[in-house]
C-alpha positions in Angstrom: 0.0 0.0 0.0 3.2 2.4 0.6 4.3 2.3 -3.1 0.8 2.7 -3.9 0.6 5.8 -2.6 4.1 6.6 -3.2 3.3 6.3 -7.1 -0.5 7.9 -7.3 2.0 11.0 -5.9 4.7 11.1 -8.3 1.9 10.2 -11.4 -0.9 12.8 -10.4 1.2 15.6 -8.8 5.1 15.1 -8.9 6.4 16.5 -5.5 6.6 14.8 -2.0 6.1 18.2 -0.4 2.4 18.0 -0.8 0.5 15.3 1.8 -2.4 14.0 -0.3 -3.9 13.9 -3.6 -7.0 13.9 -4.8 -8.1 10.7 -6.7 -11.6 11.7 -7.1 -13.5 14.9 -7.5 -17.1 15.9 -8.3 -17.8 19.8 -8.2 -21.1 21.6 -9.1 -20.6 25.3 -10.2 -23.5 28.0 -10.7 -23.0 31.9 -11.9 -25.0 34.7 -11.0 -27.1 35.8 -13.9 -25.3 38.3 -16.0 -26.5 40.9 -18.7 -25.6 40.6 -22.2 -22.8 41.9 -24.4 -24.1 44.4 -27.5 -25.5 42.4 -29.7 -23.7 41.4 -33.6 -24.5 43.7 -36.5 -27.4 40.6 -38.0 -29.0 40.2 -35.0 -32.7 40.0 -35.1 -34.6 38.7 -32.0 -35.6 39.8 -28.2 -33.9 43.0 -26.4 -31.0 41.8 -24.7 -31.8 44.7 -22.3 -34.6 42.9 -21.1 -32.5 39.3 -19.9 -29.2 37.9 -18.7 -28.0 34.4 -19.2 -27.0 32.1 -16.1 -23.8 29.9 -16.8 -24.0 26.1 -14.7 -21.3 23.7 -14.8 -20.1 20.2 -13.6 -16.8 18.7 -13.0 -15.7 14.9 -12.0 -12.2 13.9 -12.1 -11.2 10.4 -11.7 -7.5 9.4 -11.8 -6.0 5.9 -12.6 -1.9 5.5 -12.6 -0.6 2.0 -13.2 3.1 1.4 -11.9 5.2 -0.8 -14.1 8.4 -0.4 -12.3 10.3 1.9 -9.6 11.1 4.3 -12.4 8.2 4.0 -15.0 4.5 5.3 -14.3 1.3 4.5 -17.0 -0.6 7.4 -15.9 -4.6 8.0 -16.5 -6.5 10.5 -15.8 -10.4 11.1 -17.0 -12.2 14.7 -16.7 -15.9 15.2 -17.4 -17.2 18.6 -17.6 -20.7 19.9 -18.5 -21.0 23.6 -19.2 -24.7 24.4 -19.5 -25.9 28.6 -20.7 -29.6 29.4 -19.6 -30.7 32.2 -21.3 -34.3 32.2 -22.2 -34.4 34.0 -25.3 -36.0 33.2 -28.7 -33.1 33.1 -30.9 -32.6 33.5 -34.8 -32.4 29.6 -36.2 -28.6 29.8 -36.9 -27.9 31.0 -33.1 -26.9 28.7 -30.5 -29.0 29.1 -27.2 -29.9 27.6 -24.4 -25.9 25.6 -24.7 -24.9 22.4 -22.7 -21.8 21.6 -23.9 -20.1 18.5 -22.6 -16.1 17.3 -23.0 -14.4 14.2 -21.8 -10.6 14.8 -21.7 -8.5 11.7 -21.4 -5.0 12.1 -20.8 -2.8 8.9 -20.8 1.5 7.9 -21.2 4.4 7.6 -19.5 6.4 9.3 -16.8 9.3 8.4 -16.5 12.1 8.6 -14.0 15.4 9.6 -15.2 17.4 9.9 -12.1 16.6 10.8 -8.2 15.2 14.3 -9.0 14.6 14.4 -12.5 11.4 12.6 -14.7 9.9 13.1 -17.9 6.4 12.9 -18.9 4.9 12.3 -21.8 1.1 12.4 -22.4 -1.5 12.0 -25.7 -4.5 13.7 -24.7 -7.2 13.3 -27.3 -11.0 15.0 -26.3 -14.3 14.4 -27.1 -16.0 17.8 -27.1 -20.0 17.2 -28.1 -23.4 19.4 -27.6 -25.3 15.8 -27.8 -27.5 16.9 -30.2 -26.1 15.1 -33.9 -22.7 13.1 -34.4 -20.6 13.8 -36.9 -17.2 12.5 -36.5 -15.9 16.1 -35.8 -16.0 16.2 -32.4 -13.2 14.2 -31.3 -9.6 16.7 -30.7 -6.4 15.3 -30.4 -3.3 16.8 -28.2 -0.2 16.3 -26.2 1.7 17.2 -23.3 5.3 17.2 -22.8 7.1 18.0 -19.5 11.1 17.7 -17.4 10.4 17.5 -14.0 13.3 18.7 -11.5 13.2 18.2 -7.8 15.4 20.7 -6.0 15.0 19.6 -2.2 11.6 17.1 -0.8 9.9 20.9 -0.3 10.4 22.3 -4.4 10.0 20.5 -7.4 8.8 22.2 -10.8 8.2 21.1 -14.1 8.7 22.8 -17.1 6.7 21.8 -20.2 4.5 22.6 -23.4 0.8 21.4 -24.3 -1.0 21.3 -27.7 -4.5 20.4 -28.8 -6.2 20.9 -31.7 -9.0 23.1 -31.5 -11.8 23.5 -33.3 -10.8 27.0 -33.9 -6.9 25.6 -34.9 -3.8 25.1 -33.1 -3.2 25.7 -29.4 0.2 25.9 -27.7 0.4 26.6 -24.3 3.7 26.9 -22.0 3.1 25.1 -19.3 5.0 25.7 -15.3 4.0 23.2 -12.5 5.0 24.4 -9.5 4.9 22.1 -6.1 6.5 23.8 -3.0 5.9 23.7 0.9 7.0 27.1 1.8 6.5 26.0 5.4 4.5 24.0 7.8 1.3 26.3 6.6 1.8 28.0 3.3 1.6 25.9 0.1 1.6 26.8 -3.6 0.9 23.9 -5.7 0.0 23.9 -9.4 0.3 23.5 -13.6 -0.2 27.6 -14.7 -1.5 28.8 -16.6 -4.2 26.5 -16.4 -4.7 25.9 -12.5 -2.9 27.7 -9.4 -3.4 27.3 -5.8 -1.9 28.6 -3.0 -3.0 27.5 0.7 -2.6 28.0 3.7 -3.6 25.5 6.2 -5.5 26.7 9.0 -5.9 23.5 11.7 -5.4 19.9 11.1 -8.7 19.6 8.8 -9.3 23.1 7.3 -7.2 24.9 4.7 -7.9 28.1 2.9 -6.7 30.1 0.4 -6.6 31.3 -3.3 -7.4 29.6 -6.7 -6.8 30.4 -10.1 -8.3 28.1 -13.1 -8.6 29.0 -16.8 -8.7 27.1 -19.8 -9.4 27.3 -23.7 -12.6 24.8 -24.8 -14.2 24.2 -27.9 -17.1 21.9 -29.0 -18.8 20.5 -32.2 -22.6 21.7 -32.8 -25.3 19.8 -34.1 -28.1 21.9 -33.0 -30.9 22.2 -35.9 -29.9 26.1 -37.8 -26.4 25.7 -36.9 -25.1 22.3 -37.2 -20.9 22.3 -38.4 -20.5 25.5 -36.3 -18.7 25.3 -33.2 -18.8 26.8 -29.5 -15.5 28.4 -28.1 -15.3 28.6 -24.1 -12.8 30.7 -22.3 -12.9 32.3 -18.5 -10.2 32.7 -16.0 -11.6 31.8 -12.5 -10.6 33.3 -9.7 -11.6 32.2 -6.1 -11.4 32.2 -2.4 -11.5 28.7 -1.5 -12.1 27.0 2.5 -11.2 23.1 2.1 -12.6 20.8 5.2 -12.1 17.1 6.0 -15.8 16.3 7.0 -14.8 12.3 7.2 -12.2 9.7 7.1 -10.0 10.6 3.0 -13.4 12.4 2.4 -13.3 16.7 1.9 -15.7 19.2 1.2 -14.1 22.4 -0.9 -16.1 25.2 -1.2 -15.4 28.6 -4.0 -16.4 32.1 -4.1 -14.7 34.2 -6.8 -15.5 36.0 -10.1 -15.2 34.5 -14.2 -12.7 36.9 -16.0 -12.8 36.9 -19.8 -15.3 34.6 -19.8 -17.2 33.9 -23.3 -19.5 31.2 -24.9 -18.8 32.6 -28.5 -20.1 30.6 -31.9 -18.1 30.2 -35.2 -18.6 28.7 -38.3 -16.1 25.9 -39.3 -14.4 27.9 -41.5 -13.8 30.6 -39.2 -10.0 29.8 -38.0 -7.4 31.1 -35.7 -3.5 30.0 -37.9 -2.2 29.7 -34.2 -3.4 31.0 -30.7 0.0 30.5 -28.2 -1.8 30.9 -24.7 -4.3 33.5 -24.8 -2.1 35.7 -27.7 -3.7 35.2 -31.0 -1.4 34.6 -34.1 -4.0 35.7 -37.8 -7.3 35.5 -36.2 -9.7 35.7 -39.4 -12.9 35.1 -37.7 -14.3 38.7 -37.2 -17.2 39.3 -34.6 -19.0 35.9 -33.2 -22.3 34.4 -34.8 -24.0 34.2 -31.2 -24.8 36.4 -28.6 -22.1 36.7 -25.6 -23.1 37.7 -22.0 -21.1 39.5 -19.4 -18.5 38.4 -16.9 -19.8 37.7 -13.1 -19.4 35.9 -9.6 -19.8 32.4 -9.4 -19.7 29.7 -6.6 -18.9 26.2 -6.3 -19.2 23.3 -4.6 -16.5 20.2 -4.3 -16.4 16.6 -2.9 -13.2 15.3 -2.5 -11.8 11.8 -1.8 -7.9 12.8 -0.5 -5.2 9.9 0.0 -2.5 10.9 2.3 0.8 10.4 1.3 3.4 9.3 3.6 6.0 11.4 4.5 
C-alpha cells in the first residue's frame, strides 16, 4: 500500500512536499445571472436589455496510474465537464442558445524517472468535445503534453513543459510551469499555470484556505438544428477564495467564491479559424465578430467533494 501511494503521488502531482492527492472529484458550479454583451450587427430577435444568461457547470475527475516499475509510471487520468448557458431568449435559427456543452478529456502515457530528482512525462490527450444533439465524427480533438520535471529539495520541485490540442478553432500551444513547494508548515503553492494555481494556507489539522486560479481554452462540435458544423469556443479565468474541510475519514468538502474573467461562450462557423493561438495571444485570427450572442462576466460559486489519499511522509 506504501508504493501505492508513493506512485498515485509522483503520477498525479510530482512533488513529496504535498501530503495528499485527490483521486476523485465531483464539483457543481452556478454563476450569477449576468446581462448581455451588444449584440452582432445581424442580430434580429428579443432586447438583450430585457434578460441575462446564467452559466451552470459540472466537474468529476477520476485518476487511474498503473506502476510498471520503480522508475516508470502509466498514468490516467479522465475529466468530465458539463458547461450548460440558460438564457431564455427566442433566438434567430442559426444562433446557438440555451448551450450544454459536454467534454471528456483523457489524458494517458508515461512518466518516466530519469534519475533521483529528474522525470519526464509524456502524455496523448485526445478529447471528445459534443453538444449531444447530432454526431458527426468532428467532435473528437487530439493533443499532447510534454514536461522535465526537477526536484530541488523534498519541499520544491517544478516542471517545465508545453501542451498542444487541436481546436476547433486551430492550433493551441500553451507553456506550461507546474510548481509544487511547501513554503513552510502552513503555506503551500501547488499547481500546472496557466491553467490551475493554488496557494493554501492551512488553518488547523482539517481546514485549509486560500486562493485559486483556473482557466482554460474549450471548444465543442454543434449539431443543433440552424447551426449544425458550427462550433462553441469557451474561455474564462476563474478566480476564487477557496475553504477546504475534511468532513470524514480521505473524504473533503471544498467550497469557492470568486468571479469569471474573460469569460465567453462565443459561436463560429467551421471555416472561421485562428492560424495559431499561443496561450491567450492570437497569431491571424480571421474570424471577425462571433455568430452568437455573448453575456457578461460575473461571480460564481462552487461546490466540491473530495476523496484525498495521504501520502506518507
Amino acid at each position: 500500500m506504501k508504493n501505492l501511494l508513493f506512485m498515485l503521488l509522483i503520477a498525479a502531482q510530482g512533488a513529496m512536499a504535498q501530503n495528499t492527492i485527490d483521486l476523485f472529484t465531483v464539483s457543481g458550479r452556478y454563476g450569477i445571472h449576468q446581462p448581455y454583451n451588444p449584440p452582432p450587427a445581424n442580430y434580429v430577435g428579443e432586447d438583450l436589455t430585457k434578460h441575462k444568461a446564467q452559466e451552470s457547470a459540472l466537474f468529476i475527475n477520476l485518476k487511474a496510474p498503473i506502476k510498471f516499475n520503480d522508475k516508470t509510471i502509466w498514468f490516467n487520468n479522465l475529466t468530465y465537464t458539463y458547461s450548460h448557458v440558460n438564457n431564455g431568449l427566442s433566438l434567430p435559427d442559426f444562433m446557438a442558445t440555451n448551450v450544454g456543452l459536454n467534454a471528456f478529456i483523457f489524458q494517458t502515457g508515461i512518466i518516466q524517472r530519469l534519475s533521483k530528482n529528474n522525470a519526464l512525462q509524456l502524455l496523448y490527450v485526445p478529447r471528445y468535445m459534443t453538444d449531444f444533439l447530432g454526431k458527426n465524427g468532428n467532435e473528437w480533438q487530439h493533443g499532447a503534453i510534454a514536461m522535465f520535471e526537477h526536484r530541488w529539495n523534498p519541499n520544491f520541485m517544478m516542471r517545465f513543459g508545453v501542451m498542444y490540442n487541436q481546436e476547433k478553432s486551430g492550433p493551441l500551444l500553451v507553456p506550461l510551469f507546474d510548481i509544487n513547494w511547501q513554503i513552510n508548515n502552513r503555506w503551500s503553492v501547488a499547481g500546472l499555470f496557466p491553467i490551475y494555481l493554488k496557494i493554501n494556507y492551512k488553518v488547523s489539522e482539517r481546514f485549509t484556505a486560500g486562493l485559486s486560479h483556473f482557466g482554460l481554452i474549450t471548444s465543442y462540435e454543434l449539431h443543433g438544428e440552424g447551426y449544425a458544423g458550427d462550433y462553441m469556443e469557451r474561455t474564462s479565468i476563474d478566480l476564487c477564495l477557496f475553504g477546504r474541510y475534511n468532513v470524514a475519514g480521505n473524504w473533503y468538502l471544498e467550497g469557492r467564491l470568486g468571479y469569471a474573467l474573460g469569460r465567453n461562450y462565443e459561436q463560429y462557423h467551421s471555416d472561421q479559424q485562428i492560424d495559431m493561438r499561443i496561450s491567450i495571444i492570437k497569431i491571424g485570427d480571421n474570424r471577425g465578430e462571433p455568430v452568437n450572442v455573448t453575456f457578461q462576466d460575473g461571480p460564481i460559486a462552487e461546490l466540491r467533494l473530495v476523496y484525498s489519499i495521504p501520502i506518507p511522509q
